[in-house]
C-alpha positions as a printed Julia matrix, in Angstrom:
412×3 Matrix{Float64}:
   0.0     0.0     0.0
   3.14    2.13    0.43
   3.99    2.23   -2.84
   0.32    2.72   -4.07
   0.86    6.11   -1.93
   4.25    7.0    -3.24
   2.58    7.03   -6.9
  -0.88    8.69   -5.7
   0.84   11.68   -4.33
   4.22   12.18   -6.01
   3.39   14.55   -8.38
   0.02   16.27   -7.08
  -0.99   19.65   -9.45
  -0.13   22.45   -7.28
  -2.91   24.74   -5.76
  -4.12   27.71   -8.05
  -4.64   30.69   -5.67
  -5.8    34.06   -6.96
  -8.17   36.05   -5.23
 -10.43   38.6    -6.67
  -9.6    41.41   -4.33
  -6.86   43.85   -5.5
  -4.15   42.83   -2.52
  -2.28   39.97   -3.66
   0.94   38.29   -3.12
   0.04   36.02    0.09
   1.66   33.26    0.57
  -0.04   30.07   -0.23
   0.78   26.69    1.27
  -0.58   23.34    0.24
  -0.01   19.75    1.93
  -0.2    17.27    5.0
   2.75   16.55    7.05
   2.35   12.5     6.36
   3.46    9.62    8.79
   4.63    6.74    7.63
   5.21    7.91    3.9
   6.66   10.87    1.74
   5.18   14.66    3.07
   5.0    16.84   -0.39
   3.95   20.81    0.44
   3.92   23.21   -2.24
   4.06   26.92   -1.68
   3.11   29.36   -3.92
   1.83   33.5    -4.52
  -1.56   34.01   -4.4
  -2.63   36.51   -7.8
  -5.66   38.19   -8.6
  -8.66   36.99  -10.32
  -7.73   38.14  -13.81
  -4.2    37.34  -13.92
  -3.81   34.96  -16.78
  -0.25   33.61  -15.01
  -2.55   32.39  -12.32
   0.67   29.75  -10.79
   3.37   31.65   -9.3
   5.7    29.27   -7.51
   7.79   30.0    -4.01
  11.1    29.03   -4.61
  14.42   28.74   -2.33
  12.14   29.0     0.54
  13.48   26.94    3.8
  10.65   24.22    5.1
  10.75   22.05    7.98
   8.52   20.3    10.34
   8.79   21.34   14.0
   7.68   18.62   16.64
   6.48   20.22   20.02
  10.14   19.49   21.48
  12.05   21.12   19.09
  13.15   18.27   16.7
  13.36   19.79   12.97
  12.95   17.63   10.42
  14.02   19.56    7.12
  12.44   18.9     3.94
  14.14   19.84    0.69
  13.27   21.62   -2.46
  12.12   19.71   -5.55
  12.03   23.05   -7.67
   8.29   24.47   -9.25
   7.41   25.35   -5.83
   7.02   21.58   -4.17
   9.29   20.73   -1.27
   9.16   17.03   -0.2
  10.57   14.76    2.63
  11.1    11.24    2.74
   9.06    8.56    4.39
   9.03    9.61    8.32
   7.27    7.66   10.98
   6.23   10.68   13.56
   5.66    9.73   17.06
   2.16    9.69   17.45
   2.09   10.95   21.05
   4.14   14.38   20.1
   2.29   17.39   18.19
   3.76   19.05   14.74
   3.77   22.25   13.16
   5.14   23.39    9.69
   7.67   26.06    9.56
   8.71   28.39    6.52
  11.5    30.73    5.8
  11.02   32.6     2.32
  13.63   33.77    0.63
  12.78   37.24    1.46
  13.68   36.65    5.18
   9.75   36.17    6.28
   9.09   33.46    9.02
   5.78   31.63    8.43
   4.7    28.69   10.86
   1.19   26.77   11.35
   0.19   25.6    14.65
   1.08   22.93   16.24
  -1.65   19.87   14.94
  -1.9    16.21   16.32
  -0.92   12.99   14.08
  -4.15   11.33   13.24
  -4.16    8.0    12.41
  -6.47    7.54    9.7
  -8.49    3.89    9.19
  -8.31    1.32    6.32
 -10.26    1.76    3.35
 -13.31   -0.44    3.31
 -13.79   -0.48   -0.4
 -13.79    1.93   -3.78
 -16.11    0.52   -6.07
 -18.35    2.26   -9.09
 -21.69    2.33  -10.29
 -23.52    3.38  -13.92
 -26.06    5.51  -13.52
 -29.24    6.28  -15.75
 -27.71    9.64  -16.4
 -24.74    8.05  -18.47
 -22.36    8.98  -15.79
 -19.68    6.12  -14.09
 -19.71    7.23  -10.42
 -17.12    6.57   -7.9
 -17.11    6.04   -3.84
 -15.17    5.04   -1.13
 -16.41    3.65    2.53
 -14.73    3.23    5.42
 -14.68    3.03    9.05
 -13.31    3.41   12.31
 -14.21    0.93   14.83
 -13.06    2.93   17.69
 -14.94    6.06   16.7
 -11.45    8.3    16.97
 -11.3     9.53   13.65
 -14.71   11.14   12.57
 -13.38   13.88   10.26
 -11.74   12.25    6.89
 -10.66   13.87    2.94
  -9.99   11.53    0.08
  -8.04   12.46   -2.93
  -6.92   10.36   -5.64
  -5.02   10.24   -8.75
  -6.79    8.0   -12.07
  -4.75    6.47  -14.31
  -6.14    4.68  -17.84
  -5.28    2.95  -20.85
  -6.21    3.65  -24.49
  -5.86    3.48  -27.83
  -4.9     4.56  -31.41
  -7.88    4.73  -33.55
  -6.11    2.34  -36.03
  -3.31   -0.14  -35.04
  -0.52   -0.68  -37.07
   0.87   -3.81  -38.1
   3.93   -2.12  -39.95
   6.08    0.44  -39.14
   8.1     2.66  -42.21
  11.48    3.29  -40.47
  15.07    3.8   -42.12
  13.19    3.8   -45.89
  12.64    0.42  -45.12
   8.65   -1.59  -44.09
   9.34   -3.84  -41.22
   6.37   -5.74  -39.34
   6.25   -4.98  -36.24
   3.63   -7.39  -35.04
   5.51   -9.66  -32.38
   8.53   -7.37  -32.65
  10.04   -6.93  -29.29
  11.82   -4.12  -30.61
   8.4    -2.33  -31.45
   6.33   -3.11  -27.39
   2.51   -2.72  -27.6
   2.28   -2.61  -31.66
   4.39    0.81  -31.16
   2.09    3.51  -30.6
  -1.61    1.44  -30.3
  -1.73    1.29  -26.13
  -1.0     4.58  -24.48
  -1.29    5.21  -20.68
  -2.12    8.95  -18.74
  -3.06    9.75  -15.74
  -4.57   13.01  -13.59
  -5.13   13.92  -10.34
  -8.32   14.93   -8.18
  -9.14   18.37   -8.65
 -12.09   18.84   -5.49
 -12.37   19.02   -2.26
 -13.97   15.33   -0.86
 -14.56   15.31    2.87
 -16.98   13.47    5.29
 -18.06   13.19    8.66
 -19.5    10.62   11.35
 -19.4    13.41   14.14
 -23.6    13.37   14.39
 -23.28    9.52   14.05
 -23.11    6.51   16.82
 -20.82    5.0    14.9
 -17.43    6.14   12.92
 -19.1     5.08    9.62
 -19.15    6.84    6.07
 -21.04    4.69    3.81
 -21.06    5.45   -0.12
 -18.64    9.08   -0.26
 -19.0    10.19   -3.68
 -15.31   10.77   -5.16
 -14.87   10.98   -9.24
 -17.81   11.42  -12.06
 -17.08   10.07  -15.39
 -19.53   11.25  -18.47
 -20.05    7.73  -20.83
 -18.46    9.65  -23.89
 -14.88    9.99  -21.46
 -11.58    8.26  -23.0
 -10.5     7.14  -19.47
 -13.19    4.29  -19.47
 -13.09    3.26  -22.69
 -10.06    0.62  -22.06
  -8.53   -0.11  -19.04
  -9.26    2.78  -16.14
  -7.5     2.9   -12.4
  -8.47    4.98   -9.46
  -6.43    5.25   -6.43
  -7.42    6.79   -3.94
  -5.66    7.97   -0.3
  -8.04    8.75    2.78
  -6.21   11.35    5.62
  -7.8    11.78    9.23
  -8.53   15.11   10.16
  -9.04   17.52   12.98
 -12.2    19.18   13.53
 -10.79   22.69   12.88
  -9.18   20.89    9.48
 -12.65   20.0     8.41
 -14.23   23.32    9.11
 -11.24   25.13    6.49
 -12.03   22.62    3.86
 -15.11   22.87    4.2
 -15.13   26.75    3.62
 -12.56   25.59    1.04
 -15.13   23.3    -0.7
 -17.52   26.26   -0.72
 -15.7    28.79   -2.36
 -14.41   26.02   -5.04
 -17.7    24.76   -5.51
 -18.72   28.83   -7.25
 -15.82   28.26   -9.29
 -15.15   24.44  -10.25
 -11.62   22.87   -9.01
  -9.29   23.82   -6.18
  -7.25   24.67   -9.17
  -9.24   27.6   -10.07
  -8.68   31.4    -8.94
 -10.38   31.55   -5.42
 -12.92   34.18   -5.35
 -12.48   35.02   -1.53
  -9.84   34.17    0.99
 -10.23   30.88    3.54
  -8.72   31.44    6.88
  -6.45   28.79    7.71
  -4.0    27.54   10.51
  -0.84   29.14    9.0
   0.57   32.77   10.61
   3.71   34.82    9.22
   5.7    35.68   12.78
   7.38   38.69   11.49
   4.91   40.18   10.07
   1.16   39.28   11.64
  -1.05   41.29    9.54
   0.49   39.23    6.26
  -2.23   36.93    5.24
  -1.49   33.32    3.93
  -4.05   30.74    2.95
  -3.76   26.97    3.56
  -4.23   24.69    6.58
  -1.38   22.28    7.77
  -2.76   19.01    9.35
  -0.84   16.15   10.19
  -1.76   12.03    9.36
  -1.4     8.61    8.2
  -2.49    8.02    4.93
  -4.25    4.87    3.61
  -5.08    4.07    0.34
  -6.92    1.57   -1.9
  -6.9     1.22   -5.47
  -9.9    -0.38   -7.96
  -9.27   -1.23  -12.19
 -11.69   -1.96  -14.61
 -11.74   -2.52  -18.26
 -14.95   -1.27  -19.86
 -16.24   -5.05  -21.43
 -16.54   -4.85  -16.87
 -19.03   -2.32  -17.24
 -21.8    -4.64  -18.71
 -24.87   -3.3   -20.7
 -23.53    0.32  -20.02
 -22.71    2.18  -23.1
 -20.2     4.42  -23.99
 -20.87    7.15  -26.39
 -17.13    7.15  -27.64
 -16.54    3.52  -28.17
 -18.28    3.96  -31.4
 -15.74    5.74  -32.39
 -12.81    3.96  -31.08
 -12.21    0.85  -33.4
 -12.08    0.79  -37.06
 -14.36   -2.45  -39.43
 -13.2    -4.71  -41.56
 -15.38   -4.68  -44.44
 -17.33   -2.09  -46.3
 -21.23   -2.17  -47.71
 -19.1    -3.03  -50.94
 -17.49   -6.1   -49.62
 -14.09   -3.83  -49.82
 -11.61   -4.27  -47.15
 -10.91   -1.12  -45.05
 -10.31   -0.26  -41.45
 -12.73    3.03  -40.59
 -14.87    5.4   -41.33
 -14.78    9.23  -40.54
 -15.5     9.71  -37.0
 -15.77   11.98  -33.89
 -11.49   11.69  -33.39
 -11.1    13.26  -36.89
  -9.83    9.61  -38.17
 -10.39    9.53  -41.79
 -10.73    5.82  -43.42
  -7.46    4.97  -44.59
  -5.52    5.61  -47.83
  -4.05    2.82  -50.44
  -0.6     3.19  -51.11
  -0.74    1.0   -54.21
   2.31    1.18  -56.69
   4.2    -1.21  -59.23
   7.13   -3.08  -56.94
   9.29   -1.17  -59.0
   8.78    2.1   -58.17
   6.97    1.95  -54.52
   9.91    3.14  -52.72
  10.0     6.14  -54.47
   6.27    6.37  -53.43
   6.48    5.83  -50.01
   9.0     7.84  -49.35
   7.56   10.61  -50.59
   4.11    9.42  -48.48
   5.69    8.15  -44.99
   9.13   10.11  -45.27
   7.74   12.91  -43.33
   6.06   10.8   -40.59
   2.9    12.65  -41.13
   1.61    9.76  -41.84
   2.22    5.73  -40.91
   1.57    2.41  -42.27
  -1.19    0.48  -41.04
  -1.49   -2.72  -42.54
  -0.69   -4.36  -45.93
  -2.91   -4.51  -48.89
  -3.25   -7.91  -50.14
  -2.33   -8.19  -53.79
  -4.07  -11.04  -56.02
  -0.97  -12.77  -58.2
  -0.69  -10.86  -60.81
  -0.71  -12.45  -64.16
   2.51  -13.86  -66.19
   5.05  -10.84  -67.46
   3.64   -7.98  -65.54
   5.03   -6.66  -63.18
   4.71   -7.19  -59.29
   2.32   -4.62  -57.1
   2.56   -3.59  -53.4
   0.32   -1.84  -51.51
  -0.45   -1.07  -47.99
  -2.96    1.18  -45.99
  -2.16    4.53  -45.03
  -3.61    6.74  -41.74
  -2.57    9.9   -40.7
   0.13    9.79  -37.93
  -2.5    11.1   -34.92
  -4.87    8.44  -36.1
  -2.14    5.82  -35.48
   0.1     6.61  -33.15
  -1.16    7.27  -29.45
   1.51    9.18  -28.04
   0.0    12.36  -29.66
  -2.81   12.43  -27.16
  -0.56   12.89  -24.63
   0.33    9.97  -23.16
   3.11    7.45  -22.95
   3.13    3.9   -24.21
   5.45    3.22  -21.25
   3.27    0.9   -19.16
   3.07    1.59  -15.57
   4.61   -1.11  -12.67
   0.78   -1.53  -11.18
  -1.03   -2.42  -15.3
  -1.42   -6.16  -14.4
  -0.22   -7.96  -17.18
  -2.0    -8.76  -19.57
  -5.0    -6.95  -18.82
């Protein structure tokens, strides 16, 4: 579960924050000191509303987290703003607070906040609704009724594919097959992999229950026409204990995203938090530190899991095989912009000279190989082979990587 973690948090976007008054310029802090695993915090500049360069990173800034006996435990710059330290098991009987140096000599520290130990996850599982939406949740409890205040994030990683899949690649001015080709993994360009990271706030509370129970937390919303779930989709998702002061910030946090759309939008009015600059009190800063174990739980799916449920885009996705005509071809125009494919058809003699001139540029790639009837006695030979724009082919142009990653069972 560790590990699960260490890829659910490594890499987190970093907290927008603009404000739409004129004063700007706060610091802004983002994070949870984490025991047992890696603590990330980001600090940035808050900006105003308007201002399109809305990120506006804190760098060379001095961060370290202060136990209530003195013991620093200094964490160490990572560059766009993110400082990070490795896995640290805090005692769970001391108290922690963050502290912050900027590089303009300002002292910034949070207050002192209990480690709380946050419960396993009970399960993450989905559900279809009539409204053509894939709906995520999470439940868990604590059977000693300690924790009572809980956020989720996650991050959501998926697999896809290239609207056509090549069986041939044009490389060197030479064809070479590439089906079974170690040298060419995943038909070179057909499976790509991306991933993203939660952009809400997702909190819950037992506080006004008997028991420490949250039962069916809504986390992500997926529209049927969304890429993610039309292969292979992951969600992983990490669940932190929090205070009852922690809850009432996010909660004011969840209400001023909630006008605007992500906690990665400009912030239309500043959220108190637990964070004070020493040398200079009337300095605002916005974030809240708090201070917890992490656990985390991650579900897969590939969409033939999804049963009668439809997705709009799949119709899209993969090409045919044969025409109203009886004519071999591999797709028809589509939503992706995926024209059917092109013959490259030319004597043996001079298709080199043709394809060159066709794939040289790498705008556009080999797909598969026309089949050519014998041709009769002294004529000469044919080749011919079906040709698809490159962003039709390969995957990679949609952002992604066909690099698959450590937790893609295999083969799935």
């Amino acid at each position: 579960m560790l590990l699960l973690f260490a890829v659910a948090t490594a890499c987190k976007k970093s907290f927008t924050t603009s404000l739409s008054g004129s004063a700007t310029n706060y610091l802004a802090v983002d994070g949870t000191i984490i025991s047992g695993d890696s603590t990330f915090i980001t600090l940035s500049r808050t900006t105003a509303i308007n201002d399109t360069n809305q990120l506006k990173s804190e760098l060379k800034a001095a961060v370290s987290v202060e136990d209530d006996k003195g013991t620093l435990f200094n964490l160490k710059e990572q560059g766009k703003g993110i400082y990070f330290l490795p896995v640290t098991n805090f005692d769970m009987s001391r108290t922690y607070r963050l502290d912050i140096k900027t590089k303009d000599g300002k002292i910034y520290q949070s207050d002192f906040v209990p480690v709380k130990k946050s419960p396993p996850i009970d399960s993450v599982y989905y559900h279809a609704n009539d409204e053509l939406n894939v709906q995520f949740f999470v439940d868990t409890h604590d059977p000693t009724n300690n924790t009572r205040y809980y956020r989720w994030d996650y991050k959501e990683v998926w697999r896809y594919v290239s609207f056509y899949r090549a069986s041939f690649i044009y490389s060197n001015g030479q064809i070479v097959n590439i089906s079974g080709n170690p040298g060419f993994p995943d038909n070179s360009g057909y499976y790509c992999y991306r991933h993203d990271y939660s952009n809400q706030v997702f909190i819950g509370s037992s506080a006004n229950q008997s028991q420490d129970i949250i039962k069916k937390q809504l986390l992500a919303s997926l529209p049927d026409t969304s890429e993610k779930i039309s292969e292979v989709y992951a969600i992983i998702v990490s669940q932190y204990a929090l205070t009852a002061e922690g809850l009432k910030y996010y909660q004011a946090l969840k209400s001023n995203t909630e006008q605007l759309g992500s906690i990665f939008d400009p912030q239309p009015s500043f959220v108190k938090g637990n964070i004070h600059c020493v040398t200079s009190p009337t300095d605002r800063v916005m974030g809240f530190v708090s201070a917890s174990t992490v656990t985390s739980k991650m579900i897969m799916f590939k969409y033939s899991d999804l049963g009668a449920f439809k997705i709009g885009l799949l119709t899209n996705q993969y090409p045919v095989d044969i025409n109203s005509n009886g004519q071999f071809y591999y797709g028809a125009p589509n939503a992706a912009g995926c024209p059917e494919t092109t013959l490259l058809f030319e004597p043996a003699s001079t298709f080199d000279v043709r394809a060159a001139q066709t794939l040289g540029s790498g705008k556009n790639l080999l797909v598969d190989q026309y089949f050519v009837a014998p041709t009769p006695l002294n004529t000469p030979p044919w080749q011919g082979y079906f040709v698809a724009p490159r962003n039709c082919v390969d995957c990679t142009l949609k952002g992604g990587t066909s690099t698959r990653p450590s937790y893609f069972p295999v083969p799935f």
